[in-house]
Jmol script that loads the backbone (N, CA, C; Angstrom):
load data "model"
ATOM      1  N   UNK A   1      -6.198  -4.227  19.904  1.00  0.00           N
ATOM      2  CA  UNK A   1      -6.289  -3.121  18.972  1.00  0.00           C
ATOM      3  C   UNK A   1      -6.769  -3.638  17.618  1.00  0.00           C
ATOM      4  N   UNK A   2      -7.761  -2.846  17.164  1.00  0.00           N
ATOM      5  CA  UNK A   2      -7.992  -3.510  15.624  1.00  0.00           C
ATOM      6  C   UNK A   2      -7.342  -2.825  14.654  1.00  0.00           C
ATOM      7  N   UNK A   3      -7.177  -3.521  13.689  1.00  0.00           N
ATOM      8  CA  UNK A   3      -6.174  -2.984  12.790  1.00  0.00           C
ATOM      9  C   UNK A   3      -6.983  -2.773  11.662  1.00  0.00           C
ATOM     10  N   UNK A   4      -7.381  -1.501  10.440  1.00  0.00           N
ATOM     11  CA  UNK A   4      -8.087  -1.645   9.295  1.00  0.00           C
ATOM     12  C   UNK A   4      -7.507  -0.491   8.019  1.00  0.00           C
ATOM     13  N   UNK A   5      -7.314  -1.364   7.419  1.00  0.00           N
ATOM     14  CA  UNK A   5      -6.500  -0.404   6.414  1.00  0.00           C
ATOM     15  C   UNK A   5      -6.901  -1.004   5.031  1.00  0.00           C
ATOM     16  N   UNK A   6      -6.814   0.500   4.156  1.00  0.00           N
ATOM     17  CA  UNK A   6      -7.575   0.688   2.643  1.00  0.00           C
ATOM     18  C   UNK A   6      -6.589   0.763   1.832  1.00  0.00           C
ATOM     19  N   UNK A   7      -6.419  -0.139   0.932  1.00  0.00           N
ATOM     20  CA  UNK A   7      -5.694   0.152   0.090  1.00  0.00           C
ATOM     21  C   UNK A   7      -6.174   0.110  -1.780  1.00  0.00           C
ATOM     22  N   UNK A   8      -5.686   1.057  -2.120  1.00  0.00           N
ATOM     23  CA  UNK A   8      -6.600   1.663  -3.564  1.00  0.00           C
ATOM     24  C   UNK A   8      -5.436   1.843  -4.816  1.00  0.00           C
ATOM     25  N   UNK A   9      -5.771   1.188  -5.536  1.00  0.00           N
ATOM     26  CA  UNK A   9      -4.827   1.251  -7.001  1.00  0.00           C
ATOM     27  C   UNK A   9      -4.760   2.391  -7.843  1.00  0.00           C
ATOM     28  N   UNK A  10      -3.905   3.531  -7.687  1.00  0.00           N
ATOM     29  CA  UNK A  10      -3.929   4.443  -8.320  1.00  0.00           C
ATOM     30  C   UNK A  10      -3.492   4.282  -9.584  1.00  0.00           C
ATOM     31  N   UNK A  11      -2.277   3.542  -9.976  1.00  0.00           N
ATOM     32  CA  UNK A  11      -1.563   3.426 -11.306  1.00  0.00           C
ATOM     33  C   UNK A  11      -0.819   2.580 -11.303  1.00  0.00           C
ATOM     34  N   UNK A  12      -0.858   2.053 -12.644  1.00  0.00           N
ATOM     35  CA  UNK A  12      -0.170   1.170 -12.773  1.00  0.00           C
ATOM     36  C   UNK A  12       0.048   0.658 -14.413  1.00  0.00           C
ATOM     37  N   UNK A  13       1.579   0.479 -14.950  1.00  0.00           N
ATOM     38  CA  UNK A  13       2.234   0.021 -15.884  1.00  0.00           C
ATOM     39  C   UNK A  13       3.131  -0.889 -15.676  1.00  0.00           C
ATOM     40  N   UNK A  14       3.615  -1.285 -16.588  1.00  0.00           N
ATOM     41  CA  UNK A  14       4.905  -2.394 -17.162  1.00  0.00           C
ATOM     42  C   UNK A  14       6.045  -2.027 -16.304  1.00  0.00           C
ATOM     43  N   UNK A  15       6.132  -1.147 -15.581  1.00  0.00           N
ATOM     44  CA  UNK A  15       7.708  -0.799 -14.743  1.00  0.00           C
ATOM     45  C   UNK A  15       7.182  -0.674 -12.750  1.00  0.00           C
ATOM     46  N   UNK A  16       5.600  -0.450 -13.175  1.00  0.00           N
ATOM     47  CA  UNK A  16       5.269  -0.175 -11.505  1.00  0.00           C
ATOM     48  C   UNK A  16       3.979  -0.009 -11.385  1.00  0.00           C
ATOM     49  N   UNK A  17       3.110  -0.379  -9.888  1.00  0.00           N
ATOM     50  CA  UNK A  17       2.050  -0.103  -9.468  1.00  0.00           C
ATOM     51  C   UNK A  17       1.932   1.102  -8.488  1.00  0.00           C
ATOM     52  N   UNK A  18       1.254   1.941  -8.262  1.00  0.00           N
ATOM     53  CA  UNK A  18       0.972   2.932  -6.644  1.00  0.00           C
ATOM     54  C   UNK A  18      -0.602   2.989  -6.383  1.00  0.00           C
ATOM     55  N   UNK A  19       0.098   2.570  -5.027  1.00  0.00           N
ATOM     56  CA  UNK A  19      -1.328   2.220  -3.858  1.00  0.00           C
ATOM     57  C   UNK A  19      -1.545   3.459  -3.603  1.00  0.00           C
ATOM     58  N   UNK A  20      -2.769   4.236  -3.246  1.00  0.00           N
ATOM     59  CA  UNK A  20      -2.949   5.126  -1.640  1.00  0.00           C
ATOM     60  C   UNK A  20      -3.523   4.093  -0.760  1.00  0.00           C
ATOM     61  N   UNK A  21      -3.075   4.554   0.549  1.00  0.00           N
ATOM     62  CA  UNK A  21      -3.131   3.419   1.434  1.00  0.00           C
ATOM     63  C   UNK A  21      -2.929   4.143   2.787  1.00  0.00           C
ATOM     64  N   UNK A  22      -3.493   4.007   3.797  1.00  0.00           N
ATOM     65  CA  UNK A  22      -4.431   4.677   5.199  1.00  0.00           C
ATOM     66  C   UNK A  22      -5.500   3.723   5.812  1.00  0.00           C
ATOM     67  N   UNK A  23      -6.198   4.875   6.913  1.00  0.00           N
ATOM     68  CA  UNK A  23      -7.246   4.311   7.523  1.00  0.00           C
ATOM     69  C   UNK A  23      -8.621   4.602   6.961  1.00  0.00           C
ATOM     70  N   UNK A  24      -8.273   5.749   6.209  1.00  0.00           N
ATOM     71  CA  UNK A  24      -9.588   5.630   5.360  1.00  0.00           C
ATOM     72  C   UNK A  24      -9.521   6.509   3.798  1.00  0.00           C
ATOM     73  N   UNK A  25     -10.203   7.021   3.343  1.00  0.00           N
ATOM     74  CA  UNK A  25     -10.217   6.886   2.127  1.00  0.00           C
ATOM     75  C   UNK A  25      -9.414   8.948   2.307  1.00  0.00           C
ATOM     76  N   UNK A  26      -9.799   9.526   3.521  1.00  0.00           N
ATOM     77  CA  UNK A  26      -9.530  11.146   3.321  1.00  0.00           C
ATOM     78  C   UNK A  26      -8.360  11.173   3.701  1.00  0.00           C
ATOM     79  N   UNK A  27      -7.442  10.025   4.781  1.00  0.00           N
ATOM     80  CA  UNK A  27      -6.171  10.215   4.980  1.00  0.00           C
ATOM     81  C   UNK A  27      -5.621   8.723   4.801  1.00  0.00           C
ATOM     82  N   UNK A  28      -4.763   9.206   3.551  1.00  0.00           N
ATOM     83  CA  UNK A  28      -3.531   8.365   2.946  1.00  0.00           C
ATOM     84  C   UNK A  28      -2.562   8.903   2.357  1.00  0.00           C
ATOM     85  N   UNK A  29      -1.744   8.005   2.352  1.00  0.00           N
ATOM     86  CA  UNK A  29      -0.151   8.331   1.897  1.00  0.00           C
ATOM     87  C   UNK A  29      -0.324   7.628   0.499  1.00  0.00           C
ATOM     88  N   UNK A  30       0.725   7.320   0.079  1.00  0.00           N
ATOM     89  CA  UNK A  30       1.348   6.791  -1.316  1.00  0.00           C
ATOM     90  C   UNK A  30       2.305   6.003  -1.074  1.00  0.00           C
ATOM     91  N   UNK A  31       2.628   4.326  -1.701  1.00  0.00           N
ATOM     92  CA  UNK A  31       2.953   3.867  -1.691  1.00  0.00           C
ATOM     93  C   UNK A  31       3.467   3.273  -3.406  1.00  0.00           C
ATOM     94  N   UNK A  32       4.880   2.864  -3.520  1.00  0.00           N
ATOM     95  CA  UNK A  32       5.037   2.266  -4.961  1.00  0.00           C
ATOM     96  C   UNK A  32       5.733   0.810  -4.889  1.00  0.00           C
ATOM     97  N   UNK A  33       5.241   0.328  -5.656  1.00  0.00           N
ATOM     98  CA  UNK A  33       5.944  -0.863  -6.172  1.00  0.00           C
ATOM     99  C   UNK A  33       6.653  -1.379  -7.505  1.00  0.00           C
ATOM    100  N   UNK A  34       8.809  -1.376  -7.498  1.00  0.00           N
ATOM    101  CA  UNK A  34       8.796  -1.226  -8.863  1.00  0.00           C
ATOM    102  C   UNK A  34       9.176  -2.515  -9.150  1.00  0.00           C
ATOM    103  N   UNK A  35       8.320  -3.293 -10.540  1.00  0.00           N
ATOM    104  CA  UNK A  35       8.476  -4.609 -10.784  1.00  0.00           C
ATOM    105  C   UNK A  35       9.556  -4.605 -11.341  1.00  0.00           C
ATOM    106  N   UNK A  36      10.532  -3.906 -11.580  1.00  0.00           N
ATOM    107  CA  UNK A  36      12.043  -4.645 -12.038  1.00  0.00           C
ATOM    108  C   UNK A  36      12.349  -4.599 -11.092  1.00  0.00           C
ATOM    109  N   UNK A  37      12.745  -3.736 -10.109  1.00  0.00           N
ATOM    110  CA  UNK A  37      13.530  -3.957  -8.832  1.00  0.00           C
ATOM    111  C   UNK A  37      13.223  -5.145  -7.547  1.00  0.00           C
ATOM    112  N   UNK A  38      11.915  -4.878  -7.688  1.00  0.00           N
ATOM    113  CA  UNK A  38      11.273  -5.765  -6.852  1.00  0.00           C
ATOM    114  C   UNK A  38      11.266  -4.566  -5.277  1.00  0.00           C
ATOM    115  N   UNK A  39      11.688  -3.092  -5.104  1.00  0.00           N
ATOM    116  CA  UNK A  39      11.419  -2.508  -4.350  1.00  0.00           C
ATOM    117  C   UNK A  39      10.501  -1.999  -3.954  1.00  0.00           C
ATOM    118  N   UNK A  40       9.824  -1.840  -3.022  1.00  0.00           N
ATOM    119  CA  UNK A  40       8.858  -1.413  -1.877  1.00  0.00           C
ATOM    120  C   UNK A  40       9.319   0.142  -1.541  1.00  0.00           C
ATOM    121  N   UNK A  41       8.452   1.660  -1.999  1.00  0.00           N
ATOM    122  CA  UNK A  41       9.181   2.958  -1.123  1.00  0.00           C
ATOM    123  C   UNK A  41       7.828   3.421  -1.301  1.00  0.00           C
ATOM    124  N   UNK A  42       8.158   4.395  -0.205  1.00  0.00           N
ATOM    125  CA  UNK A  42       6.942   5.318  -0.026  1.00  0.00           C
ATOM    126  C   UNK A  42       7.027   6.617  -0.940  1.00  0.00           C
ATOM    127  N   UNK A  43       5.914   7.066  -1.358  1.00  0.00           N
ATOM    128  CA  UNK A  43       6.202   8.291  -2.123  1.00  0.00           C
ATOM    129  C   UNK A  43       5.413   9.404  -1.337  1.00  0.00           C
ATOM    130  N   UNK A  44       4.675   9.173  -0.650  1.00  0.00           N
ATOM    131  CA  UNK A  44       3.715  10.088   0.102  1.00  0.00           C
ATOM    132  C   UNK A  44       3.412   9.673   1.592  1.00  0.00           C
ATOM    133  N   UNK A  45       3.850  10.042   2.764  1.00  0.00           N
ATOM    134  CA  UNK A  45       3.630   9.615   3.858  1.00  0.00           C
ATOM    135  C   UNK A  45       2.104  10.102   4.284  1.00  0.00           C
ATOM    136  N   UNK A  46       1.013   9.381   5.178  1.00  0.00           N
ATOM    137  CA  UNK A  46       0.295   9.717   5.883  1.00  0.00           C
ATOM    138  C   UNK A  46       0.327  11.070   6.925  1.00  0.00           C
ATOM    139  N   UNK A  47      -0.275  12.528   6.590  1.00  0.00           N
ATOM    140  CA  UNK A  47      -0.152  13.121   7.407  1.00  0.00           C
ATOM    141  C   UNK A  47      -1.441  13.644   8.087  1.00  0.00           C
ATOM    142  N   UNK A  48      -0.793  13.083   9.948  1.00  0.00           N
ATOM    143  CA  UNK A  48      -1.546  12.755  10.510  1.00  0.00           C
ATOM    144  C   UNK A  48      -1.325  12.815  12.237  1.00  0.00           C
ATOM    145  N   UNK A  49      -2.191  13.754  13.150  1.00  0.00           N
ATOM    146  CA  UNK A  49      -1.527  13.710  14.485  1.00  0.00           C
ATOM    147  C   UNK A  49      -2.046  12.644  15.126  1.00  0.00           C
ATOM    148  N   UNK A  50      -3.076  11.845  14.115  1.00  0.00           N
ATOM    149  CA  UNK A  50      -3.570  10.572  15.110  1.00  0.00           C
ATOM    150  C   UNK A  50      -3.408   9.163  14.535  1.00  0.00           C
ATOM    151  N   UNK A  51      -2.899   9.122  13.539  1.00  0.00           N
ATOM    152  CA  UNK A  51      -2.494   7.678  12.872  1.00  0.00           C
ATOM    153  C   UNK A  51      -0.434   7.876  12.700  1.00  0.00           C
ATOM    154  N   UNK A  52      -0.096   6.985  12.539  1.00  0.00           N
ATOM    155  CA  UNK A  52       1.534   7.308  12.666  1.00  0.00           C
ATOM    156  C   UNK A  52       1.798   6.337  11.506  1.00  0.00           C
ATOM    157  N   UNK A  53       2.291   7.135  10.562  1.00  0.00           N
ATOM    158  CA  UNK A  53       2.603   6.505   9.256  1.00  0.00           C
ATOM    159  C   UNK A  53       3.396   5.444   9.259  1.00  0.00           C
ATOM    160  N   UNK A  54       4.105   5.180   9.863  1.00  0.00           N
ATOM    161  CA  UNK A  54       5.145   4.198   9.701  1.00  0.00           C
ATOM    162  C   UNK A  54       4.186   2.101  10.028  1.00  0.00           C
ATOM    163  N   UNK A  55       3.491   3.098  10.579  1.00  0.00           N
ATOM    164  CA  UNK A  55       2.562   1.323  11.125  1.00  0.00           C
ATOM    165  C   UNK A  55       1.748   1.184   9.870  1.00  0.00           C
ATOM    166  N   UNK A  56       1.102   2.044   9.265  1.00  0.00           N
ATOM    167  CA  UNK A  56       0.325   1.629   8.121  1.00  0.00           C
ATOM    168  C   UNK A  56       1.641   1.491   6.915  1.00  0.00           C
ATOM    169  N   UNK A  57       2.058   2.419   6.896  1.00  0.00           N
ATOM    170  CA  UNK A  57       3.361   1.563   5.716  1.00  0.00           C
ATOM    171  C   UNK A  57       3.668   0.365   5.786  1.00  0.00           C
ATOM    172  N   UNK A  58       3.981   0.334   6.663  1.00  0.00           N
ATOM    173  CA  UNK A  58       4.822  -1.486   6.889  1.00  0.00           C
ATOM    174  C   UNK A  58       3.461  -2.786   6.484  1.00  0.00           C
ATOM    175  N   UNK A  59       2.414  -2.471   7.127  1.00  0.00           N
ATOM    176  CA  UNK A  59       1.301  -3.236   6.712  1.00  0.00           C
ATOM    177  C   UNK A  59       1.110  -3.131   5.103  1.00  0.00           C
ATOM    178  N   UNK A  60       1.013  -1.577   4.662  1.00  0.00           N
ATOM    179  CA  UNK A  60       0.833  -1.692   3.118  1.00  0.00           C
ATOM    180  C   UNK A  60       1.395  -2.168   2.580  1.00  0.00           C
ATOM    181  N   UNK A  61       3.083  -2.049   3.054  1.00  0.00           N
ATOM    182  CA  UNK A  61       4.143  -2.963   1.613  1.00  0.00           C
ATOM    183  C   UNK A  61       4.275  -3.970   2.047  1.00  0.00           C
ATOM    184  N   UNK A  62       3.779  -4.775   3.294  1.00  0.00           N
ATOM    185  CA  UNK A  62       3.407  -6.616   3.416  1.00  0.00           C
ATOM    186  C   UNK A  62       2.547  -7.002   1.999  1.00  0.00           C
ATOM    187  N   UNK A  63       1.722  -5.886   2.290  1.00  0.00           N
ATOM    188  CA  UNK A  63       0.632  -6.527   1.526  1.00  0.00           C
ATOM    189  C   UNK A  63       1.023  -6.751  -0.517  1.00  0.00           C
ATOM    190  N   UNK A  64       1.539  -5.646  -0.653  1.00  0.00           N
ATOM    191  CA  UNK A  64       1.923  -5.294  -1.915  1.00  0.00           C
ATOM    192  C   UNK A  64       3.305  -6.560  -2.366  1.00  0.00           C
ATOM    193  N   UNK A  65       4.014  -6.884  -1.803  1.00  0.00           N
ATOM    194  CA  UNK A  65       4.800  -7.804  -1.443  1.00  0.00           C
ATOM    195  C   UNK A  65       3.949  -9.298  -1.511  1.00  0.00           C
ATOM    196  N   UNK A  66       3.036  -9.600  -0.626  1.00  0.00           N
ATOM    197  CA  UNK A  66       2.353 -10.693  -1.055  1.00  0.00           C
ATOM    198  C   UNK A  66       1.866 -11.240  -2.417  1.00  0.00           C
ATOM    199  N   UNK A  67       1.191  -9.357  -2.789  1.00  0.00           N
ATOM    200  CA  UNK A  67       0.554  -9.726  -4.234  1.00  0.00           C
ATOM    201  C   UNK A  67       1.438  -9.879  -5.540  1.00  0.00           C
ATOM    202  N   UNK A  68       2.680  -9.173  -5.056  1.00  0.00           N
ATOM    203  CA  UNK A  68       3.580  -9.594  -5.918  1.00  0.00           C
ATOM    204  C   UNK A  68       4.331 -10.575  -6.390  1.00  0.00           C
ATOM    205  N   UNK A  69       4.624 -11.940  -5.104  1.00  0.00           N
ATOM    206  CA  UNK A  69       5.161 -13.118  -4.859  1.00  0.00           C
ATOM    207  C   UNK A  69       3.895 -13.752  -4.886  1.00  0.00           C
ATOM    208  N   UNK A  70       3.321 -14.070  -3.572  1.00  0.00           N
ATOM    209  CA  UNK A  70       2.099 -15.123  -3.814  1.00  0.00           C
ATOM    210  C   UNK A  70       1.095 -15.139  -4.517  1.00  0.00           C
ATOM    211  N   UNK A  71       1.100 -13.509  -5.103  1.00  0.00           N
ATOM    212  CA  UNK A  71      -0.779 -13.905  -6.177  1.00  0.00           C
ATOM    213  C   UNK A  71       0.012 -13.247  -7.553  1.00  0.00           C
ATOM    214  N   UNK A  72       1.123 -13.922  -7.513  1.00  0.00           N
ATOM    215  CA  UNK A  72       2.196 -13.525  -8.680  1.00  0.00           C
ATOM    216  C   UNK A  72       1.643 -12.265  -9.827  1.00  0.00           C
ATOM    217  N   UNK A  73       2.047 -10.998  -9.271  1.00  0.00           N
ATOM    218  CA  UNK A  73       2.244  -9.762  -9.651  1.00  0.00           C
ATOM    219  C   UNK A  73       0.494  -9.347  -9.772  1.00  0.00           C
ATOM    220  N   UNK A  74      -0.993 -10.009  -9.293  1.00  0.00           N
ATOM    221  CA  UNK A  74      -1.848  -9.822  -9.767  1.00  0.00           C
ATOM    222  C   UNK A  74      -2.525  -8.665  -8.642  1.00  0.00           C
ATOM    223  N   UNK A  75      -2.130  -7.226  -9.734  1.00  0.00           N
ATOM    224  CA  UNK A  75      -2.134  -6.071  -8.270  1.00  0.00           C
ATOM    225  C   UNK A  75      -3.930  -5.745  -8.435  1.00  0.00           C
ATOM    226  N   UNK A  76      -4.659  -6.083  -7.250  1.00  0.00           N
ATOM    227  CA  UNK A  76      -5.854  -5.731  -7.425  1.00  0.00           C
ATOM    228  C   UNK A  76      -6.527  -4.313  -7.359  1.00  0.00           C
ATOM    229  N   UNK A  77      -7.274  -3.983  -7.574  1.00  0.00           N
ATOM    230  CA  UNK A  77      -7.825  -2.506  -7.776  1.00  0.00           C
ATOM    231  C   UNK A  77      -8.106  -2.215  -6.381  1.00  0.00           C
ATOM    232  N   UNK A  78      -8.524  -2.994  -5.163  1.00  0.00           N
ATOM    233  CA  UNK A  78      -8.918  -2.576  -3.977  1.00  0.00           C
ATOM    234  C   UNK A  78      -8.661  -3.788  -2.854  1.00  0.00           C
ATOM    235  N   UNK A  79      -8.096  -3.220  -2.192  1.00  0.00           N
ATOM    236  CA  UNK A  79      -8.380  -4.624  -0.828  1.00  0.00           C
ATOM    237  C   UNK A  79      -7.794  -3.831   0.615  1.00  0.00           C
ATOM    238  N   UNK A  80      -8.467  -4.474   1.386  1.00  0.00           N
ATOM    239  CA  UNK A  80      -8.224  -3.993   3.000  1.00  0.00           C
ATOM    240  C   UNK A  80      -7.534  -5.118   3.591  1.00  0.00           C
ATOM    241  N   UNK A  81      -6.796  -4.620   4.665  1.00  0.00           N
ATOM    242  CA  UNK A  81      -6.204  -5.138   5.739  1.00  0.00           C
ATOM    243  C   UNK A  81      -6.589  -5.102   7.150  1.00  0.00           C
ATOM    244  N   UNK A  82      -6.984  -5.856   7.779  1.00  0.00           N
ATOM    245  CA  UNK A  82      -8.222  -6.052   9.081  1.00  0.00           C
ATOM    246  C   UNK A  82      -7.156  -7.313   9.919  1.00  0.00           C
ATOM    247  N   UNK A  83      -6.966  -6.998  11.358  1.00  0.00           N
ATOM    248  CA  UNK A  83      -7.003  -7.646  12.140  1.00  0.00           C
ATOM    249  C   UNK A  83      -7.611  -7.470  13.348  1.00  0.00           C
TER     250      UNK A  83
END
end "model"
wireframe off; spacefill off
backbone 0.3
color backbone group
C-alpha cells in the first residue's frame, strides 16, 4: 500500500502551530500542536467514506512530533509523508 500525505501550515504563534493534513489538498482535517504542553490533538477530523481519519492522524502527529524534538521546534510551511 502506498502511503502519501500533505501536510500544510496554517498557523502558527508562541503557544502553537496547526497543520491541515490529508491525502490531498480538498480533503483534510486539522491538526494542533501546543508548544507548552508538548500535546498532539486533532481539531478537525478528515471527512471521508474513503480515507479513515484515524490512519492519517497518527502519521500527521508522528510527523509534527519529529519536527518538534528532532528538527527542534522548526515547523515547516509544507512537507509530505510517502511510503
Amino acid at each position: 500500500m502506498v502511503v502519501f500525505i500533505i501536510m500544510t501550515k496554517e498557523y502558527e504563534n508562541e503557544q502553537k502551530v496547526v497543520y491541515k493534513y490529508g491525502p490531498d489538498e480538498k480533503i483534510s482535517g486539522t491538526i494542533e500542536y501546543n508548544k507548552d504542553s508538548g500535546m498532539i490533538s486533532q481539531q478537525e477530523p478528515i471527512v471521508s467514506e474513503f480515507y479513515p481519519d484515524e490512519f492519517f492522524f497518527k502519521r500527521a502527529g508522528r510527523r509534527l512530533a519529529r519536527m518538534a524534538i528532532k528538527d527542534n521546534g522548526n515547523f515547516v510551511e509544507r512537507t509530505t509523508i510517502e511510503s
